[in-house]
C-alpha angles and dihedrals in degrees: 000000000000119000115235126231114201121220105263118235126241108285126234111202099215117195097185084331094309113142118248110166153310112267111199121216117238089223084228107154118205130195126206125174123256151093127309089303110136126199139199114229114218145184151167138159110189140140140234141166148247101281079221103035089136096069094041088050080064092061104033107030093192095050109137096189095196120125128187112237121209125186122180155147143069129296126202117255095171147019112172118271090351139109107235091177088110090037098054090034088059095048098044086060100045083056087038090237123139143194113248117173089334090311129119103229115181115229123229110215111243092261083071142055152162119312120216097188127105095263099161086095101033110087102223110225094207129071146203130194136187128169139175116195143159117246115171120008121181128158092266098037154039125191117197127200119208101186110186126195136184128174119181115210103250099029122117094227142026114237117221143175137199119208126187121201110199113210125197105208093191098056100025087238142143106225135221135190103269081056092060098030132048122251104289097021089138084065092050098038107030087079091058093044094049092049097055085053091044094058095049093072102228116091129154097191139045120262097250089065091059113121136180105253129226100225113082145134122211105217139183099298097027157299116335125200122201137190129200124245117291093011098106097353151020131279103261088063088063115209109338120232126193114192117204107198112229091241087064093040099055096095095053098041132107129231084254098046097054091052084055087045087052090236133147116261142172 
C-alpha cells in the first residue's frame, strides 16, 4: 500500500505572531511505502533579519543581518487507528513549526524578526534550516528525522543537529529507550558504546563522562546512537554515531524491542 502525501498548504512565517511572509508550496507529491499512514507535505523559503541588527551594526559596520529561512518536510495526519496528535506536535517542535487556524506557520527564534526592508534583491549571508523527513518505515515502525541548521554571517562554521523520532505503529506510541532495553541496559551497553568512540581517536572527554544518549534510531541492522556536536568530540567529527547490531543487543531487549528489531521471542 502507498502512503499518501497530502498537498501542503501556503506557509506563514510567524516571529510572536509578527508577520514575516507568504511561503508558497511546490505542489510536489511524494510516495513512500507503508501502511495506512498518511503525511502532510510542507514548505517555505523566507527571510528575516537580526531582532538587534542596529547594535551590531555599531560594531560591524557591513553587517547585513538577513538570513534566509527554509522550512520544509512532511507531518503525519494519520496512522490507522492511532492518534498522531503527540507524535506531529514533537516533531513540529523539534522544526519549530506550529498549527495556526489549520495552517503550518514556521517560527522564527527570539534573536530574530520580521524585516521590513526590500530583501527580494539583497543575498542573506545567514541561514537557517529545518527539515522533517521519513527515514525508515516498516510495518511495525517509523522512524522520523528533524535536522536543524543554523549558520551566522560571519561565523566560521555552520552548527547543526540530527533528531530521530522512533514511532511504534502498533501502539501508537513514541518510543524511549527503556521501551526498547531491559531495566539496567546502560550498564550492559555503555562499554560497547564507549569502545567504538574510543577507537576512533578523537575523543573531547574522559571516558568516565561518557553517557548512553537519548537520541537514537533503530535501523535496519540495529539500534544507533547519536551525540550532538561537542559532546564527546570536536566539531570536525560531526555528530558521532555508534550502531549496535540487533544480534549483539538480544540479551539486553524487551519484548517490545525485539518486535521492533524484528527478532524471534518467547
Amino acid at each position: 500500500m502507498s502512503l499518501m502525501i497530502k498537498p501542503c498548504h501556503p506557509v506563514v512565517l510567524m516571529l510572536a505572531g509578527v508577520l514575516v511572509g507568504l511561503g508558497s508550496c511546490n505542489g510536489d507529491k511524494e510516495s513512500v511505502r507503508g501502511d495506512g499512514m498518511t503525511f502532510e507535505s510542507f514548505i517555505y523559503n523566507g527571510k528575516a533579519q537580526d531582532a538587534d541588527l542596529d547594535s551590531i551594526r555599531m560594531e560591524l559596520e557591513d553587517y547585513s543581518g538577513l538570513w534566509d529561512i527554509k522550512s520544509e518536510g512532511v507531518l503525519p495526519l494519520s496512522a490507522g487507528k492511532h492518534d498522531v496528535t503527540a507524535l506531529r506536535d514533537t516533531l513540529m517542535r523539534l522544526a519549530s513549526v506550529q498549527n495556526v487556524d489549520d495552517k503550518i506557520q514556521a517560527c522564527l527564534p527570539p534573536t530574530l524578526s520580521a524585516t521590513t526592508e526590500a530583501t527580494d534583491s539583497v543575498n542573506a549571508e545567514s541561514l537557517l534550516i529545518n527539515r522533517v523527513s521519513v527515514n525508515l518505515m516498516t510495518p511495525q515502525l517509523l522512524v522520523m528525522q528533524v535536522f536543524n541548521y543554523s549558520y551566522s554571517e560571519g561565523a566560521a562554521h555552520g552548527n547543526y543537529s540530527t533528531t530521530y523520532i522512533n514511532y511504534d505503529m502498533e501502539s501508537g506510541k513514541i518510543l524511549t529507550l527503556p521501551d526498547i532495553f531491559v531495566a539496567g541496559y546502560e550498564r550492559m551497553l555503555l562499554p560497547k558504546v564507549v569502545k567504538q568512540l574510543i577507537e576512533r581517536g578523537d575523543l573531547i572527554v574522559e571516558e568516565e563522562e561518557i553517557m548512553i544518549p537519548q537520541n537514537f534510531r533503530v535501523t535496519e541492522d540495529g539500534i544507533e546512537f547519536v551525540y550532538s556536536l561537542y559532546s564527546v568530540a570536536p566539531y570536525s567529527s560531526g555528530e558521532p554515531r555508534v550502531l549496535l547490531y540487533s544480534g549483539d543487543l538480544e540479551d539486553v531487549l524487551t519484548p517490545l524491542g525485539k518486535t521492533v528489531m524484528e527478532l524471534p521471542y518467547e
